[in-house]
Backbone as CSV, one residue per row, in Angstrom:
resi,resn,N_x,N_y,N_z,CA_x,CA_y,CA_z,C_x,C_y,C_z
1,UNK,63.197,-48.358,41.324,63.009,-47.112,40.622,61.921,-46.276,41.287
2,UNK,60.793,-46.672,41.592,59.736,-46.174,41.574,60.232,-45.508,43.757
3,UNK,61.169,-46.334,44.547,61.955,-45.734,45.897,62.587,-44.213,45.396
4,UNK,63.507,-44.462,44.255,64.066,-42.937,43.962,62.931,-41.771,43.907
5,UNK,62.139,-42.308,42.734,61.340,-40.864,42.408,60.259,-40.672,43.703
6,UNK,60.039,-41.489,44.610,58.977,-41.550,45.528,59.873,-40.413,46.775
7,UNK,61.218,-40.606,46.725,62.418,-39.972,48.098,62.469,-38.253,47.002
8,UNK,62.402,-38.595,45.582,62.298,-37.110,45.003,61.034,-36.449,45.088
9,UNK,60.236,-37.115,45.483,58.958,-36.279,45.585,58.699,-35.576,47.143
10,UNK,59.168,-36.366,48.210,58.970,-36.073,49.223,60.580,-35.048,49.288
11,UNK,61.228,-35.218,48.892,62.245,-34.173,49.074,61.692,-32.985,48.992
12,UNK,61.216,-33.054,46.849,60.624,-31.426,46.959,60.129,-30.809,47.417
13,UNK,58.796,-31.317,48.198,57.866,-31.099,48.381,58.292,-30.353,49.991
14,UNK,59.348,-31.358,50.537,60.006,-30.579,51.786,60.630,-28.635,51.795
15,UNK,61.384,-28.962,50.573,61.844,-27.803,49.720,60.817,-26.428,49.530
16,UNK,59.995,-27.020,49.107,58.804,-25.780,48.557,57.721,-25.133,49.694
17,UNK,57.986,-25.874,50.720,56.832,-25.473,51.694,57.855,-24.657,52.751
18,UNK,59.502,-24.783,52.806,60.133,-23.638,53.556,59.861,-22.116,52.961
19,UNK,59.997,-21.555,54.073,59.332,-20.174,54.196,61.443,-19.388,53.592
20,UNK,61.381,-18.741,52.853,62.434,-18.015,51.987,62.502,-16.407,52.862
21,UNK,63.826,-16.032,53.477,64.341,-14.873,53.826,63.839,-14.448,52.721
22,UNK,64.167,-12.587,53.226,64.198,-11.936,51.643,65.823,-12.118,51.598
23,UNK,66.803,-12.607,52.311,68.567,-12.281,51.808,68.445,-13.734,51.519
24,UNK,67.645,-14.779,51.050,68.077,-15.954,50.288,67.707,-16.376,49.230
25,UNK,68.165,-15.465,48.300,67.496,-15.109,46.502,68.995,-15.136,46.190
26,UNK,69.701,-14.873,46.471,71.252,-13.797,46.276,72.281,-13.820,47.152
27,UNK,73.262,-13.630,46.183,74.478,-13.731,47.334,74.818,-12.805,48.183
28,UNK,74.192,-11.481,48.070,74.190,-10.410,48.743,75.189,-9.459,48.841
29,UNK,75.268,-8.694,49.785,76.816,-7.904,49.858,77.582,-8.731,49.819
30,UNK,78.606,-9.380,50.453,79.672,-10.313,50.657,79.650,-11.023,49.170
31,UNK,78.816,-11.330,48.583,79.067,-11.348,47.220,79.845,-10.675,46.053
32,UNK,78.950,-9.521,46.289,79.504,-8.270,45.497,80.707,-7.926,45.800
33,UNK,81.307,-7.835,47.163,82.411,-7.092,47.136,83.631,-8.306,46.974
34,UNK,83.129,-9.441,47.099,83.956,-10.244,46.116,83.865,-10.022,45.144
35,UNK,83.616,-10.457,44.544,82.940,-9.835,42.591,83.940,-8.773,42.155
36,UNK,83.687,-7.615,43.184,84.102,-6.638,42.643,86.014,-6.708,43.032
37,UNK,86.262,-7.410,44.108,87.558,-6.999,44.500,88.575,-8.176,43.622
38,UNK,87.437,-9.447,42.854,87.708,-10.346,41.750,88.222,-9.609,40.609
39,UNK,87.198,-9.120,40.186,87.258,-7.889,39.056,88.680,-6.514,38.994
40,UNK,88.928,-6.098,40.373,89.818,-5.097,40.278,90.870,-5.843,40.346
41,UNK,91.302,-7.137,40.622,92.284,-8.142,40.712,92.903,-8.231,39.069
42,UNK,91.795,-8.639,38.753,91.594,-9.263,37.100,92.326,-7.908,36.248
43,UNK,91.683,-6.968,36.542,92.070,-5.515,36.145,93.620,-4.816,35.915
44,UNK,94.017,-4.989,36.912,95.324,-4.832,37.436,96.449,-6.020,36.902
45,UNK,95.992,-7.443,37.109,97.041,-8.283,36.311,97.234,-8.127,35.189
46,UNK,96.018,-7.412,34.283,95.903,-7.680,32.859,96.798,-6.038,32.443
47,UNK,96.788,-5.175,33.294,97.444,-3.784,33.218,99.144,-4.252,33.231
48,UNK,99.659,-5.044,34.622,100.745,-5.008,34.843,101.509,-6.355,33.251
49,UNK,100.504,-6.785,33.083,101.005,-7.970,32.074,101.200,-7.262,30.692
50,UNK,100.620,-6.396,30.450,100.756,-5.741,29.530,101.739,-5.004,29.608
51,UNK,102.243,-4.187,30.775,103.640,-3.255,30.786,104.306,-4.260,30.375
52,UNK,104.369,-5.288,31.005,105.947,-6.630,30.994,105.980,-6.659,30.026
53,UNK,105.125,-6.993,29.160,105.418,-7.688,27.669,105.642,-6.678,26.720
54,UNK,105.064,-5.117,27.476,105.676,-3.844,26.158,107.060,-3.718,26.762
55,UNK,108.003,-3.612,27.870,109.231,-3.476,28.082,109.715,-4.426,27.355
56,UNK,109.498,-6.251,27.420,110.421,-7.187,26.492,110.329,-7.308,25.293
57,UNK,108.988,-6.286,24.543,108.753,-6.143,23.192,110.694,-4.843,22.507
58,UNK,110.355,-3.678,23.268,111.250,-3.065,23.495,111.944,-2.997,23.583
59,UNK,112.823,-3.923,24.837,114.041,-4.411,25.138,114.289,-4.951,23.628
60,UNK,113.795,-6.382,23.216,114.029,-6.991,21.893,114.473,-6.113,20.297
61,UNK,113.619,-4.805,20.656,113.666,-4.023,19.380,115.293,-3.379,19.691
62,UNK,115.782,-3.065,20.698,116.624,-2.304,21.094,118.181,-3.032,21.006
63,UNK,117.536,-4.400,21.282,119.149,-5.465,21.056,119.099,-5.688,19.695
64,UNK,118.094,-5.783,18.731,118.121,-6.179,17.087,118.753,-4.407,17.055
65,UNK,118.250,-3.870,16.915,118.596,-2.342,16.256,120.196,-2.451,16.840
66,UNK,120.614,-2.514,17.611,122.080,-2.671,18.479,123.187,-3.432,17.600
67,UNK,122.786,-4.495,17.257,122.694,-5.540,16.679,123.380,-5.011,15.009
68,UNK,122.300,-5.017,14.696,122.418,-3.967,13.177,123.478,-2.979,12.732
69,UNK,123.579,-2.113,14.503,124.591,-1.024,14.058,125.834,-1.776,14.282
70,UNK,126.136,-2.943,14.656,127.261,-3.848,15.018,127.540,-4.682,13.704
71,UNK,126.737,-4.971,13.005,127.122,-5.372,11.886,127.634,-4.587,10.673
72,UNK,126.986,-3.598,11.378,127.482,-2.701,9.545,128.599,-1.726,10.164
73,UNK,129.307,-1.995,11.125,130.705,-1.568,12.002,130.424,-0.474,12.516
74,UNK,129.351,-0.100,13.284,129.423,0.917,14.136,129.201,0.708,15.138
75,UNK,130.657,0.536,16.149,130.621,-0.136,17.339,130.048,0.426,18.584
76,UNK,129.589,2.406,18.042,128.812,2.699,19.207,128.104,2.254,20.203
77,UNK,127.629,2.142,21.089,126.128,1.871,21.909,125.273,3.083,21.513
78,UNK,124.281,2.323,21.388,123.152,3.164,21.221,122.357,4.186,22.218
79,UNK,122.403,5.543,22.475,121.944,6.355,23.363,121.021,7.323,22.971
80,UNK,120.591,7.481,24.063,118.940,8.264,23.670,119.842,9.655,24.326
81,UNK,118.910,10.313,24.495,119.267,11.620,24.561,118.858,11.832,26.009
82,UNK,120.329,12.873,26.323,119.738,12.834,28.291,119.210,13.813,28.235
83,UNK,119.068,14.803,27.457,117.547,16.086,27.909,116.533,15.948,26.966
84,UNK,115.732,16.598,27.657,114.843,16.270,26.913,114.518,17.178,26.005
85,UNK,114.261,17.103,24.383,114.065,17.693,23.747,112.643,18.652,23.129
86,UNK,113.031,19.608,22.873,111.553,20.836,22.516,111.692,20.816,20.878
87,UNK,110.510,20.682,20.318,110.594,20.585,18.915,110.521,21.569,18.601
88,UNK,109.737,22.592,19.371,109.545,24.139,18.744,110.159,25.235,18.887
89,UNK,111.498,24.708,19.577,112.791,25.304,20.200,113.944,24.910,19.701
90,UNK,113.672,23.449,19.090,115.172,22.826,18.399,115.809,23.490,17.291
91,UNK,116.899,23.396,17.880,118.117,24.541,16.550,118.038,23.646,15.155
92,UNK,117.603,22.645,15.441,117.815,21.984,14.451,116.660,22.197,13.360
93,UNK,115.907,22.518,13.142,114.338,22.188,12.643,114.247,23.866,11.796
């Protein structure tokens, strides 16, 4: 016991008397622009994961609603409208 802490003392002591860069506190640039190109990574998956899962939220609403008009016998397909509509122009309103 008393070999371990005797090899830990002379270790530290090796440790504390080296003379410290100022660039060895920190990981420095090459750090950061990892960090940061981590971060815009992170950014972007969490953007594109979110489209995916609002299109198959969507998709899902669109086959139940489909679905619905098939049961109560309206064998249409369901279509959106190919122009696009003006509310403050619609004949309808």
């Amino acid at each position: 016991m008393n070999a371990i802490y005797a090899t830990m003392m002379v270790a530290s002591t090796n440790v504390q008397k080296e003379a410290l860069d100022e660039n060895s506190y920190g990981p420095g640039f090459l750090g950061f622009v990892f960090t940061a190109f981590l971060a815009l990574a992170v950014i972007f998956l969490i953007r594109d994961m979110v489209r995916r899962v609002r299109r198959v939220r969507y998709a899902s609403e669109a086959e139940s609603k489909q679905n619905e008009l098939m049961l109560k016998g309206e064998n249409q397909p369901v279509q959106e409208p190919t122009d696009p509509v003006d509310p403050k122009t619609s004949e309808d309103s």
